[in-house]
C-alpha positions as protocol buffer text, in pm:
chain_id: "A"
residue {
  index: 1
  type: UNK
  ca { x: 362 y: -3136 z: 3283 }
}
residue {
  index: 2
  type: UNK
  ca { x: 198 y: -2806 z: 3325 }
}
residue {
  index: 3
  type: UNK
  ca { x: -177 y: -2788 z: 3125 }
}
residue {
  index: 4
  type: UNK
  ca { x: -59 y: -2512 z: 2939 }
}
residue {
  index: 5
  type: UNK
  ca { x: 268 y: -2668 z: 2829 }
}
residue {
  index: 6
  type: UNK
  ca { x: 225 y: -2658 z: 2394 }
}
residue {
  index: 7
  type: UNK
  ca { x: 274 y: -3055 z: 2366 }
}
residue {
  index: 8
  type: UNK
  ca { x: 18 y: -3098 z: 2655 }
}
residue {
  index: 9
  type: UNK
  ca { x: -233 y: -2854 z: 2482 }
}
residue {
  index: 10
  type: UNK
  ca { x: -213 y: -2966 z: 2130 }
}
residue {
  index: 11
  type: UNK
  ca { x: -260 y: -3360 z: 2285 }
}
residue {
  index: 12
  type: UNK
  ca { x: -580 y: -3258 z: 2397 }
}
residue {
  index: 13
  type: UNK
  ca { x: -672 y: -3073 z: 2082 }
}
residue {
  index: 14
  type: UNK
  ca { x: -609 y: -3418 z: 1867 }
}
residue {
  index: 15
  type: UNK
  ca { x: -806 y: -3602 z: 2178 }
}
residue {
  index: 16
  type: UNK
  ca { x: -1085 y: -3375 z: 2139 }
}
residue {
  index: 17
  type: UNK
  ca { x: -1127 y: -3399 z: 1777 }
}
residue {
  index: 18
  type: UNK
  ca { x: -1088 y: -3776 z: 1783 }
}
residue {
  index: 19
  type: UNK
  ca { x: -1362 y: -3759 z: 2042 }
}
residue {
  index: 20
  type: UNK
  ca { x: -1581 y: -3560 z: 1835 }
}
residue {
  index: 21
  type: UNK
  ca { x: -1557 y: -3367 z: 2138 }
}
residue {
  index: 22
  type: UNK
  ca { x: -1580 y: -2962 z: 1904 }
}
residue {
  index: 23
  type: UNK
  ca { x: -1668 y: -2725 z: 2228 }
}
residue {
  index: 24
  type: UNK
  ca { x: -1377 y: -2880 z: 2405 }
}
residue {
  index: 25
  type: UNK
  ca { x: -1146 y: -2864 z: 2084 }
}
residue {
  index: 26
  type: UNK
  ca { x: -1235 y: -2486 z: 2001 }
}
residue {
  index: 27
  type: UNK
  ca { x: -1199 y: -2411 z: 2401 }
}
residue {
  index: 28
  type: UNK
  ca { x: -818 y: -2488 z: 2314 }
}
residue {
  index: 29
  type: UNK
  ca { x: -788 y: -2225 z: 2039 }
}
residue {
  index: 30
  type: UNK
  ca { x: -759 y: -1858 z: 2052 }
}
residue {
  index: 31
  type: UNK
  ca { x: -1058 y: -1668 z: 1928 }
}
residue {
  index: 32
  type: UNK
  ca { x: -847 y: -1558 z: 1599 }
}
residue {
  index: 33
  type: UNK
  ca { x: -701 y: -1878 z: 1582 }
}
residue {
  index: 34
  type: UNK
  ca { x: -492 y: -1893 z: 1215 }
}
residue {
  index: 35
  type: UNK
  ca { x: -610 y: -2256 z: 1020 }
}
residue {
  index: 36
  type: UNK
  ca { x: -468 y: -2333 z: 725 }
}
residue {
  index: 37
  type: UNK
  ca { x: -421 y: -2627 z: 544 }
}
residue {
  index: 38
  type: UNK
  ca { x: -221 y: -2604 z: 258 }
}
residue {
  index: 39
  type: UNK
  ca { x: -245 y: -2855 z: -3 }
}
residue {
  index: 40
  type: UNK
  ca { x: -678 y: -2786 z: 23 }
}
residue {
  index: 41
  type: UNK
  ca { x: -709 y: -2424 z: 52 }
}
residue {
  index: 42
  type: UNK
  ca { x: -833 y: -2348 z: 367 }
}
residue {
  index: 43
  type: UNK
  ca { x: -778 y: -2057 z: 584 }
}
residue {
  index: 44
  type: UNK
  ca { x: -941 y: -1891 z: 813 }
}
residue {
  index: 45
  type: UNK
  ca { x: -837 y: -1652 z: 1147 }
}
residue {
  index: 46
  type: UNK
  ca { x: -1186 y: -1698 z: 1316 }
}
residue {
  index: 47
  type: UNK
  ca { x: -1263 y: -2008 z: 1581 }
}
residue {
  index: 48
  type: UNK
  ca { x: -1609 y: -1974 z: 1500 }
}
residue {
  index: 49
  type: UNK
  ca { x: -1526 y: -1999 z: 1133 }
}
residue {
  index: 50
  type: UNK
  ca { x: -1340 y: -2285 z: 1208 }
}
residue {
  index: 51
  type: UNK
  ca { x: -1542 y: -2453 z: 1429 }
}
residue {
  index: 52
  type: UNK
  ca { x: -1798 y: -2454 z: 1141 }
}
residue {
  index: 53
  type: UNK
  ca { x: -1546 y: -2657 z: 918 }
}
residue {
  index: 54
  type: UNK
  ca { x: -1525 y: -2921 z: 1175 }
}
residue {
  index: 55
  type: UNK
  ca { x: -1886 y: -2913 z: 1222 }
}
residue {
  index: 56
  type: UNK
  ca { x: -1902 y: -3008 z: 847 }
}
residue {
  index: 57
  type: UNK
  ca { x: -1611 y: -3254 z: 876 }
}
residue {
  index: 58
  type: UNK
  ca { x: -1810 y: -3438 z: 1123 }
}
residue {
  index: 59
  type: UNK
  ca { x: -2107 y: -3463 z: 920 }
}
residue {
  index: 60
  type: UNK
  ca { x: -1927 y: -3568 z: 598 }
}
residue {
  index: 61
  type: UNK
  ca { x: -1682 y: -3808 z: 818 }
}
residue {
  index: 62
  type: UNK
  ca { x: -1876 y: -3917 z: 1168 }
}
residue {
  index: 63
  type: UNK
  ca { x: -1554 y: -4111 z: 1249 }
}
residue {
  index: 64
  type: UNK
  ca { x: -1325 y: -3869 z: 1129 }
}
residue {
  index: 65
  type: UNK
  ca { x: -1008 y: -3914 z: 1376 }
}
residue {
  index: 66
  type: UNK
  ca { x: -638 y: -3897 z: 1356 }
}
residue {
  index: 67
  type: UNK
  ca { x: -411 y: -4215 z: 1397 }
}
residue {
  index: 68
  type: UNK
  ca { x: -56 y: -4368 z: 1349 }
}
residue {
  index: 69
  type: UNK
  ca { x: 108 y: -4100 z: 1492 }
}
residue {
  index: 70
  type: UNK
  ca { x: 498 y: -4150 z: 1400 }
}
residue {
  index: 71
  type: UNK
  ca { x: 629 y: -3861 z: 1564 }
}
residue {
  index: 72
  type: UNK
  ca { x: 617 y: -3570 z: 1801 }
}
residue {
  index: 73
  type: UNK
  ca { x: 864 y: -3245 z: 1773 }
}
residue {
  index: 74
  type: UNK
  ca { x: 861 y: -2959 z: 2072 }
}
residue {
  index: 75
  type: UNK
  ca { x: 1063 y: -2635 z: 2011 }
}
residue {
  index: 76
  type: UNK
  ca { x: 952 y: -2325 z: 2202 }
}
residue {
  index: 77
  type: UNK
  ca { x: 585 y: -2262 z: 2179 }
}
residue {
  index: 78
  type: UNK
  ca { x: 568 y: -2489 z: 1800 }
}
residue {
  index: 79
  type: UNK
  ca { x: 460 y: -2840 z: 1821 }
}
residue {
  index: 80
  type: UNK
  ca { x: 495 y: -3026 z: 1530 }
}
residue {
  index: 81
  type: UNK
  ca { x: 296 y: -3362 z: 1467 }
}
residue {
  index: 82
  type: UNK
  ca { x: 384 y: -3650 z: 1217 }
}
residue {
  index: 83
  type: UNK
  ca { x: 25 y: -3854 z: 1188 }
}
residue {
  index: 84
  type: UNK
  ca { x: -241 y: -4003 z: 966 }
}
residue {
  index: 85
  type: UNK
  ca { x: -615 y: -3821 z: 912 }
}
residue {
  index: 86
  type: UNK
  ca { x: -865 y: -4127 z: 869 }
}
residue {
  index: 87
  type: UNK
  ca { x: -1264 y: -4145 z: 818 }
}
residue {
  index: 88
  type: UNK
  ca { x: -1537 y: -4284 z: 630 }
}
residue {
  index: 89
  type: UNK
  ca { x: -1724 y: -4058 z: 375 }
}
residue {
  index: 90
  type: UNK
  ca { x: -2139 y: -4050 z: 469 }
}
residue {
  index: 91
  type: UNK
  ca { x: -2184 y: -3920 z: 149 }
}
residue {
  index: 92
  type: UNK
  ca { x: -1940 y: -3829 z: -161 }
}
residue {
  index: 93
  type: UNK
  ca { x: -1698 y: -3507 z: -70 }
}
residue {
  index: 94
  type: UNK
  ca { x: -1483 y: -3444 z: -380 }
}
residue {
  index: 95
  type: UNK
  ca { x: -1150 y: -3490 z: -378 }
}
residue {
  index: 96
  type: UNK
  ca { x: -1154 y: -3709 z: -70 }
}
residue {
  index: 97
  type: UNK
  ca { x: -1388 y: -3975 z: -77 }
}
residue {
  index: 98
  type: UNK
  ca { x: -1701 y: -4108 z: -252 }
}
residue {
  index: 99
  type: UNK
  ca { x: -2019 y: -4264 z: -10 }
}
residue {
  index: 100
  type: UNK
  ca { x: -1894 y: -4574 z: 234 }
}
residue {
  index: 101
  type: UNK
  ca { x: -1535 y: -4495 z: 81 }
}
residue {
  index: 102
  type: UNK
  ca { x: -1243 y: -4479 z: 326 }
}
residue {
  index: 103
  type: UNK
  ca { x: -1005 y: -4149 z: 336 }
}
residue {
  index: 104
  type: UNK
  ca { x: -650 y: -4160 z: 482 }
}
residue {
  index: 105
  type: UNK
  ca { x: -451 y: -3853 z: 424 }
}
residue {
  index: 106
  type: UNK
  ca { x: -66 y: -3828 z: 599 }
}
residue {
  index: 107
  type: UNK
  ca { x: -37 y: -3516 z: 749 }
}
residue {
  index: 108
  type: UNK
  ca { x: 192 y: -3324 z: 897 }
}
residue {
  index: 109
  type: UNK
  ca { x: 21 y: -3094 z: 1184 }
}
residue {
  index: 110
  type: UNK
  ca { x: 235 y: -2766 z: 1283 }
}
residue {
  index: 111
  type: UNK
  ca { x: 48 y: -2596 z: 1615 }
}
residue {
  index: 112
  type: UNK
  ca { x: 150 y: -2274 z: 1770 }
}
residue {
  index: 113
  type: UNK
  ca { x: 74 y: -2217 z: 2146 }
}
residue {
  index: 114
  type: UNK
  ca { x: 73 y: -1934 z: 2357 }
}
residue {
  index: 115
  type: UNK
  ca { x: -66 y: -1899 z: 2673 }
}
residue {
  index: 116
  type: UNK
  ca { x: -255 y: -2176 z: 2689 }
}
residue {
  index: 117
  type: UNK
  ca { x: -445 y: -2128 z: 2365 }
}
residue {
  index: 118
  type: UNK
  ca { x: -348 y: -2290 z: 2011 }
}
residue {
  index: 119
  type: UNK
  ca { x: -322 y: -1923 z: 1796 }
}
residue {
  index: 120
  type: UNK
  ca { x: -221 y: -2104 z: 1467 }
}
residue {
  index: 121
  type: UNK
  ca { x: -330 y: -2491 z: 1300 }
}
residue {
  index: 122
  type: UNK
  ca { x: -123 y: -2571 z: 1035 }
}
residue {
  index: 123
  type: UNK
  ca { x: -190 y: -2902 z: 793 }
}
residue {
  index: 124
  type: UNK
  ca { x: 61 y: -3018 z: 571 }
}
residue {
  index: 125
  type: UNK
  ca { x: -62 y: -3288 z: 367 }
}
């Protein structure tokens, strides 16, 4: 498969953030990248912007990853991802978790692709 192929890219965007691996994950994503995830109101068009939400995600959640992925959907330049968002809360972060507490949230992750580069993160869940 080529690197640039949408399934290929967004596999190594999930790899990356399960790595905690953020310069490699924001490499992946266009510089106005479009994140949104709507059932928690976020959304931003800026990587920086949204680099700084992971960078807060991984100090609320150090072992923040995703897991049990049930399915995988191609069409065009849309990838479309069926899995679960786990981690362990370092301190309490309302509406997800108190301190020590466990969060699992089912998601389903919509990314957009074009050359190369994810241009738009969607979270449903």
């Amino acid at each position: 498969m080529n690197s640039q192929e949408p399934a290929v890219v967004a596999e190594r965007f999930i790899e990356a953030y399960n790595s905690g691996d953020r310069d490699r994950l924001l490499a992946l994503c266009a510089e106005d990248v479009h994140v949104e995830h709507h059932n928690r109101g976020v959304e931003l068009n800026d990587r920086n912007a949204f680099g700084d939400v992971i960078k807060g995600f991984e100090a609320a959640f150090p072992d923040k990853h995703f897991e049990n992925r049930r399915a995988c959907y191609t069409d065009g330049d849309t990838v479309v991802v069926e899995h679960t968002w786990a981690g362990t809360a370092e301190a309490d972060v309302p509406g997800f978790a108190t301190a020590g507490e466990a969060a699992r949230i089912d998601l389903c992750s919509r990314y957009t692709v074009r050359d190369g580069l994810i241009v738009e993160y969607h979270d449903y869940g």
